[in-house]
TORROTOR-31652 format. One record per atom (N, C-alpha, C): y, z, x negated. Coordinates in pm, whole numbers, padded with zeros to 5 digits, always signed. Layout:
// TORROTOR-31652
YZX;...
// end
This chain:
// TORROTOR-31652
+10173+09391-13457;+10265+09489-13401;+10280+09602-13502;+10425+09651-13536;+10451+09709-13641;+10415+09838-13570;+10333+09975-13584;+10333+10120-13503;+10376+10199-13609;+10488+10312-13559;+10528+10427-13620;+10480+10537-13580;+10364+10596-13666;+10306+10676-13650;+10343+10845-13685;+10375+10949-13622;+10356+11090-13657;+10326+11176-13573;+10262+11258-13648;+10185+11408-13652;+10274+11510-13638;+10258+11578-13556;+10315+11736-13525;+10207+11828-13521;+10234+11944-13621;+10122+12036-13604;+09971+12004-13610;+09967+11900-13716;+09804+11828-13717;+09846+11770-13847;+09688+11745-13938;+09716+11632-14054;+09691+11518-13959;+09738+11423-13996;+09753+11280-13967;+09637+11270-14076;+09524+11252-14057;+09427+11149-14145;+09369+11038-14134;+09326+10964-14218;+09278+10864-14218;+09192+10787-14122;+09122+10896-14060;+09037+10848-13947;+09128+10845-13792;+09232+10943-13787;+09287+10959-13712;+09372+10850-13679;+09453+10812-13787;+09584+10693-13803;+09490+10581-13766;+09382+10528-13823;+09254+10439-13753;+09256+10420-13670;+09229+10535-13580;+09218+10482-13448;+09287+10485-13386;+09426+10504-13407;+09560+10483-13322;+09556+10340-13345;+09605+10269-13431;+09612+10163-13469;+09495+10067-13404;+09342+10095-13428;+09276+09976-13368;+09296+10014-13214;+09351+10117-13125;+09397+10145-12975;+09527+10050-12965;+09594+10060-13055;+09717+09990-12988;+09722+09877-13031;+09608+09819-13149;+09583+09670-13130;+09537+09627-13015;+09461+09683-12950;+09382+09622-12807;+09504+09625-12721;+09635+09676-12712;+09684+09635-12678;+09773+09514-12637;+09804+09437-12759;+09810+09294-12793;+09780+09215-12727;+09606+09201-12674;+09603+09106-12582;+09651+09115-12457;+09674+09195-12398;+09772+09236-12276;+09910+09216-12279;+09926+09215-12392;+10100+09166-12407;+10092+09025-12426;+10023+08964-12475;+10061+08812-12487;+10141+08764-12570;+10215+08725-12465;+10373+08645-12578;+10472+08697-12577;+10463+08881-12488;+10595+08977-12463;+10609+09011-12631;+10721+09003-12680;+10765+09084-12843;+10789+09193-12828;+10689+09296-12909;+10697+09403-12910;+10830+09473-13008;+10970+09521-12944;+11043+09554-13024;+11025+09662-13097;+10968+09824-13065;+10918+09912-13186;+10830+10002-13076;+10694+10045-13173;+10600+10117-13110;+10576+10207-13168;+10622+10348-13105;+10616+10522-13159;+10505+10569-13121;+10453+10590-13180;+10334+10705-13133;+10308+10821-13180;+10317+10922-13121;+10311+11034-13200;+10207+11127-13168;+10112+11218-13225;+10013+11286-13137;+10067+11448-13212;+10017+11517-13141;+10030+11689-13162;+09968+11732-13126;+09971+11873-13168;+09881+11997-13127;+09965+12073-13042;+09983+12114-12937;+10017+12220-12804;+10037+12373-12809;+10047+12425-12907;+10056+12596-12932;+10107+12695-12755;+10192+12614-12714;+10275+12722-12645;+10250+12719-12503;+10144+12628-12418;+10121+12630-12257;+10016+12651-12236;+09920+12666-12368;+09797+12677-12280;+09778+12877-12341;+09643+12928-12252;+09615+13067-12284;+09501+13068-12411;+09407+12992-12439;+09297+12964-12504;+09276+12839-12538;+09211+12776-12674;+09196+12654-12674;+09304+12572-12748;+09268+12466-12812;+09365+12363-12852;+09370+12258-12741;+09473+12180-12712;+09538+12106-12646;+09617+12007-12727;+09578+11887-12722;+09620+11796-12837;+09721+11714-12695;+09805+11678-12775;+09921+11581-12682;+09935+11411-12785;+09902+11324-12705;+09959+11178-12749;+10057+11108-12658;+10149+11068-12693;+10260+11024-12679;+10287+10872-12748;+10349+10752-12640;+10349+10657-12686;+10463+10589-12637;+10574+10560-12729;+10703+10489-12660;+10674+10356-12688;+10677+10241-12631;+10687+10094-12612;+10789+10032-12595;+10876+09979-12689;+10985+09932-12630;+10937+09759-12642;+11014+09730-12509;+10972+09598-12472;+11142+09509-12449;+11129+09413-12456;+11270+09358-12366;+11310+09384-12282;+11401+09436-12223;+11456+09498-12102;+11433+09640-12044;+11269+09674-12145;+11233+09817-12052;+11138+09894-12167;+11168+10018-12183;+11060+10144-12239;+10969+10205-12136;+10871+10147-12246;+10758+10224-12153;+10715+10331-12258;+10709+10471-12155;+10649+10589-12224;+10536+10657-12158;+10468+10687-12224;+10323+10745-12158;+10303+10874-12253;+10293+10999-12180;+10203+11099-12268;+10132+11121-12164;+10021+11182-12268;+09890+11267-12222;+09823+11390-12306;+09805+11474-12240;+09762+11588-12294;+09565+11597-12268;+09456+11647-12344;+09374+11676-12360;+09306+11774-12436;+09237+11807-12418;+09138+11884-12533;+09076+11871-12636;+09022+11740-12597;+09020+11623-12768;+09117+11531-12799;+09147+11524-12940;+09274+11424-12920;+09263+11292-12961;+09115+11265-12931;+09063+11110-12894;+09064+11098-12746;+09051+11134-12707;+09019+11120-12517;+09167+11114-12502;+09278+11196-12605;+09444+11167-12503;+09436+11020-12565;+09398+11016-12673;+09484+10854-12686;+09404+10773-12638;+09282+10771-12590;+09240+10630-12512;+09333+10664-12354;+09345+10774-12346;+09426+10792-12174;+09537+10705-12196;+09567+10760-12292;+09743+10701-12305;+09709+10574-12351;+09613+10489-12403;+09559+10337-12413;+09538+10299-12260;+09485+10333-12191;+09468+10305-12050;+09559+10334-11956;+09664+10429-11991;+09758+10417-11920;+09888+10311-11930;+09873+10304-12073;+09962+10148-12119;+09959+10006-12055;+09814+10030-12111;+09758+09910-12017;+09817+09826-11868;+09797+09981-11769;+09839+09927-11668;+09995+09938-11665;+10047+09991-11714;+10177+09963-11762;+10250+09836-11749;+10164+09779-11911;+10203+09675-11954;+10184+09540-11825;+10096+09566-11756;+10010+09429-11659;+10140+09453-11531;+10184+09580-11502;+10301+09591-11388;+10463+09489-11524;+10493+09560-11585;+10556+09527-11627;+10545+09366-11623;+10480+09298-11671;+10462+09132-11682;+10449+09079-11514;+10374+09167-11443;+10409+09137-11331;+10518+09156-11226;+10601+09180-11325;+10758+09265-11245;+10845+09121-11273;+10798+09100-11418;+10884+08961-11512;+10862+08858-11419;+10715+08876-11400;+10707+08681-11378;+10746+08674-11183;+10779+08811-11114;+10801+08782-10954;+10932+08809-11012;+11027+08791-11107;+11198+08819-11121;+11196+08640-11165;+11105+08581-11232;+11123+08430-11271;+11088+08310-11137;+10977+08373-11079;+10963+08289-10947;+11088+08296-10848;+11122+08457-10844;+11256+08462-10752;+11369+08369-10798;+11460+08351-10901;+11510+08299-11000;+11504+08141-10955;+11341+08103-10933;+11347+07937-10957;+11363+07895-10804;+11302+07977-10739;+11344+07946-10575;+11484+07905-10480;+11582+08002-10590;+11736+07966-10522;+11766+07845-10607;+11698+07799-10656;+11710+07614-10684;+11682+07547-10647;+11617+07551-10552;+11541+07448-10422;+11573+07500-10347;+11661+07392-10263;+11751+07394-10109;+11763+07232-10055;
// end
């Protein structure tokens, strides 16, 4: 899966881009045999809602056949947003395939009469 990765208000480093990448490989096995058409991910730093503190934001667009899936999450570490936003994909992705395959059962049913 090809991921387009950027940084707002943060270096993007090496360890960082890492672990986006081995997160949204684990995604893969949840997709299966769905083709992933392009995967954005972008993470940032938060300047303007909170009073104290950094607030890191990850953000993840999925485009799939027929449907975008987008997930952000905001945290305080900006490892903890992107496993959120890994776990929120997740179940995402498992509704989504399960949306597909009760639109293919419906589908094969009005053929038997």
């Amino acid at each position: 899966m090809q991921i387009n990765i950027k940084a707002t208000k943060i270096e993007l480093n090496d360890a960082i881009r890492g672990y986006i990448q081995e997160k949204m490989d684990m995604l893969e096995k949840y997709l299966g045999s769905v083709a992933v058409i392009n995967c954005d991910v972008e993470v940032a730093m938060d300047v303007n809602s909170q009073q104290k503190g950094e607030i890191f934001r990850a953000e993840v667009n999925l485009n799939l056949p027929g449907k975008l899936i987008r997930v952000e999450k905001t945290e305080k570490d900006l490892y903890k947003a992107i496993d959120k936003v890994k776990d929120h994909l997740i179940r995402s992705i498992k509704r989504y395939k399960e949306k597909r395959a009760d639109k293919k059962r419906k589908s094969g049913d009005k053929n038997i009469v």
